[in-house]
C-alpha positions as CSV (number, residue, x, y, z in Angstrom):
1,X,-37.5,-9.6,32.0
2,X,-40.7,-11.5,31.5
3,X,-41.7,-11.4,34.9
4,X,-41.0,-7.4,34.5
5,X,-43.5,-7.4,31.6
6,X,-45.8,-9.9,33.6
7,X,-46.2,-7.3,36.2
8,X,-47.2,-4.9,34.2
9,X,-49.8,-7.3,32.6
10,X,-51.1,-7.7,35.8
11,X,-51.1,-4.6,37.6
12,X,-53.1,-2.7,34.2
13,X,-55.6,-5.9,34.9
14,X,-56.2,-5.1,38.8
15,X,-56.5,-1.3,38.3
16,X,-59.2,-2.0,35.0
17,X,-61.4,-4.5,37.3
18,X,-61.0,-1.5,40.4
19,X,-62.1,1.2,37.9
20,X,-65.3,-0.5,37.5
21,X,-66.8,1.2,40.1
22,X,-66.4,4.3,37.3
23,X,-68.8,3.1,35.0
24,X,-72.0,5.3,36.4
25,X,-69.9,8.6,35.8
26,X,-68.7,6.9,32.3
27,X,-72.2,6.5,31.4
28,X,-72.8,10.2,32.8
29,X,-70.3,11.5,30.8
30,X,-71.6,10.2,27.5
31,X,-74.9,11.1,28.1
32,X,-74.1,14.4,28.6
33,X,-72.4,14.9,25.0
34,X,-74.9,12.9,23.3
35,X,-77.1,15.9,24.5
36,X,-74.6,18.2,23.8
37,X,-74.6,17.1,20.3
38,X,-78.1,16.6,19.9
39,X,-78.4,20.4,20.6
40,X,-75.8,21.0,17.8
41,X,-73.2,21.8,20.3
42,X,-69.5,20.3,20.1
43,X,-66.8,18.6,22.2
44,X,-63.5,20.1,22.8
45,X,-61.2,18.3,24.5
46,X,-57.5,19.1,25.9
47,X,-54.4,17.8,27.7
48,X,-50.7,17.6,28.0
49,X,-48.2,14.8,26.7
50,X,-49.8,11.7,26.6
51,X,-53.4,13.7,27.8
52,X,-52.5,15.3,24.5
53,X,-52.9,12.0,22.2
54,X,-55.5,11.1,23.8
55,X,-57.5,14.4,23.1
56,X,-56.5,14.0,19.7
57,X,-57.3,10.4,19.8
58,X,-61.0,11.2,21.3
59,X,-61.3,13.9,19.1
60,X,-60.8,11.7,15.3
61,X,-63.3,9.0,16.5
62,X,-65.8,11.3,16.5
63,X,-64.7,13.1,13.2
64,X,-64.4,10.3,11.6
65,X,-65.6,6.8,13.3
66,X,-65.7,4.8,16.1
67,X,-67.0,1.7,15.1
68,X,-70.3,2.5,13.3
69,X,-70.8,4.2,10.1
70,X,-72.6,7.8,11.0
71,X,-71.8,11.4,9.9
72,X,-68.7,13.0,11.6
73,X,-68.9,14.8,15.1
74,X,-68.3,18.2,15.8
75,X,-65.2,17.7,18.1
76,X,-61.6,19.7,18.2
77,X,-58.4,18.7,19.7
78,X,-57.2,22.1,20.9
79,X,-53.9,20.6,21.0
80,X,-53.1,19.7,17.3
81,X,-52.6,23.2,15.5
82,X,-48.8,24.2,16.4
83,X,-48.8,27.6,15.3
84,X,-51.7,28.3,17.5
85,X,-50.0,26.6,20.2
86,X,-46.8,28.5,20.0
87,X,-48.2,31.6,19.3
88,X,-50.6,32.0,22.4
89,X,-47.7,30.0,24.8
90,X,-45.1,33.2,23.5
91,X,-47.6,35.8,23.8
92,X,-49.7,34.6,26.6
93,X,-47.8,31.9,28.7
94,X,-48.2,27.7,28.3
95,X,-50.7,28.2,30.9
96,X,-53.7,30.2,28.8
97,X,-52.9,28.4,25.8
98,X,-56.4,26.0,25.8
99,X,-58.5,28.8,27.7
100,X,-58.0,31.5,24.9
101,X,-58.8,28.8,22.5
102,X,-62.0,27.5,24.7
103,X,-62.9,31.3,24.8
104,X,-62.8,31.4,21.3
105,X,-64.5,28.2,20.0
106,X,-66.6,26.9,23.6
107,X,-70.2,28.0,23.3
108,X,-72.9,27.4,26.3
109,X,-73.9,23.9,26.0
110,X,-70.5,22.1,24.6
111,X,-68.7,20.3,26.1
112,X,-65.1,20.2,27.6
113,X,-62.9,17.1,28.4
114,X,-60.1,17.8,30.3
115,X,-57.6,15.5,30.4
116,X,-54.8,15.5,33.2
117,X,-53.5,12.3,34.9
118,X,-52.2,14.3,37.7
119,X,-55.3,16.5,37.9
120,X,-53.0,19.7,38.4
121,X,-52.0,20.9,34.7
122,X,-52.5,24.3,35.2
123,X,-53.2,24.9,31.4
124,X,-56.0,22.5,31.9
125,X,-57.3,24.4,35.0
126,X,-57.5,27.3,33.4
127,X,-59.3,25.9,30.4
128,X,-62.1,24.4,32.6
129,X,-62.1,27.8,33.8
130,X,-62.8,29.5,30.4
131,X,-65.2,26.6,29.8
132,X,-67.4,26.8,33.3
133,X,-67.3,31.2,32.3
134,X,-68.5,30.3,28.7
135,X,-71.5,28.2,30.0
136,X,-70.0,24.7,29.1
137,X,-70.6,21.6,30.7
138,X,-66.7,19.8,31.7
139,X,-65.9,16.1,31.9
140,X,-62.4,15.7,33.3
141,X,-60.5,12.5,33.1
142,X,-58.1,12.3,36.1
143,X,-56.4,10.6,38.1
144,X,-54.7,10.0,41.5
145,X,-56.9,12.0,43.9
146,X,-57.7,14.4,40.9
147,X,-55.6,17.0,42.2
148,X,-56.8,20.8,41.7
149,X,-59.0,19.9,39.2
150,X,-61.4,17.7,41.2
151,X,-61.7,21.1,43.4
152,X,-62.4,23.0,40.7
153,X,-65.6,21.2,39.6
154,X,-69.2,22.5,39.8
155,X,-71.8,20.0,40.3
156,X,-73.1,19.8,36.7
157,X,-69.3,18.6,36.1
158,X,-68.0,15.2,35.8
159,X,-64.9,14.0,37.0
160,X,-63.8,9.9,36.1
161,X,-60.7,10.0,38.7
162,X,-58.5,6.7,37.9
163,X,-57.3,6.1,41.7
164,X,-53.6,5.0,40.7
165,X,-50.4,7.4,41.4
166,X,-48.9,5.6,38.6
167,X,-49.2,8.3,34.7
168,X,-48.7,5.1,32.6
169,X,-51.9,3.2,34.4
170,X,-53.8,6.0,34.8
171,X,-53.1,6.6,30.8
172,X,-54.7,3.0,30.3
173,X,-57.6,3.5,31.2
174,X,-57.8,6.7,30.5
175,X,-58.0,5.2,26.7
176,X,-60.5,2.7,27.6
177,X,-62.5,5.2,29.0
178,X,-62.3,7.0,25.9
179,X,-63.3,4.1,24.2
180,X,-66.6,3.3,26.1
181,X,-67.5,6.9,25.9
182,X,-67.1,6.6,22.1
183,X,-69.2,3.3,22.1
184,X,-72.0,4.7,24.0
185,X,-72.2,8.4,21.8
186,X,-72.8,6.2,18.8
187,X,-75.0,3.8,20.6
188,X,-76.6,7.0,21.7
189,X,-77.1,9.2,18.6
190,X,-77.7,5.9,16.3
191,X,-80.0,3.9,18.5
192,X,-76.7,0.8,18.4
């Protein structure tokens, strides 16, 4: 059993030092919502199961803090309000349930960041969708070979594709990502 748990030790270490090639495209990302927010724009942010926490996760570091004091961030999880959530999935399908709400709340110049580890979540698809029609910018954490999603980019998109088939690697550094991009918006709005 420890060897079992060794492995996994190991394996989350060899795909983290691979991913470093990532870190132009992490840095891209950040920049881009450091001007988003500058321009009093916002960040929502969406994705399925673990994806899910994750956007929630992203999404309460900026409301509240990352690891600097500073005012909180306009972001929303779009997958946090259940009502909303059931109500658009019975009336709509699971599959519109983030673009109606990216239709409702995305303005030109926020920010989307979409969050599949397959890249194919149709839900997720469609949001980008809404978002690239509203005039927002998308960031898409991936993974694999980023699925549908990577096609479904425009230029002014980003896409940080973990290469790993594996969901709970790929959700690994999906978090760390999420962490450096937190790290470099408040080194970027408060000079850190």
């Amino acid at each position: 059993m420890q060897e079992r748990v060794l492995a996994h030790f190991q394996q989350s270490i060899e795909l983290k030092q691979a991913c470093e090639a990532l870190v132009p495209d992490i840095v891209a990302a950040s920049e881009l919502m450091v001007a988003s927010l500058l321009a009093d724009g916002k960040i929502l942010s969406c994705g399925n199961g673990g994806s899910a926490a994750d956007a929630q996760h992203f999404s309460g570091e900026l409301l509240g803090r990352f690891e600097m004091e500073r005012p909180g961030l306009p972001a929303v999880a779009l997958t946090t309000d259940s009502s909303t959530l059931t109500a658009l999935s019975n009336d709509y399908g699971y599959e519109d349930v983030f673009a109606k709400q990216v239709r409702a709340l995305g303005q030109a110049g926020d920010v989307l960041l979409a969050i599949s580890t397959s890249g194919n979540s149709k839900n997720v698809l469609r949001a980008i969708g809404m978002a690239q029609s509203r005039g927002m910018t998308v960031v898409a954490l991936t993974g694999g070979d980023g699925g549908r999603i990577s096609a479904a980019l425009r230029p002014a998109d980003i896409e940080i594709c973990v290469p790993s088939p594996r969901t709970c690697r790929v959700q690994e550094v999906h978090i760390l990502i999420i962490h450096c991009i937190c790290d470099l918006i408040d080194a970027g709005l408060l000079g850190g």
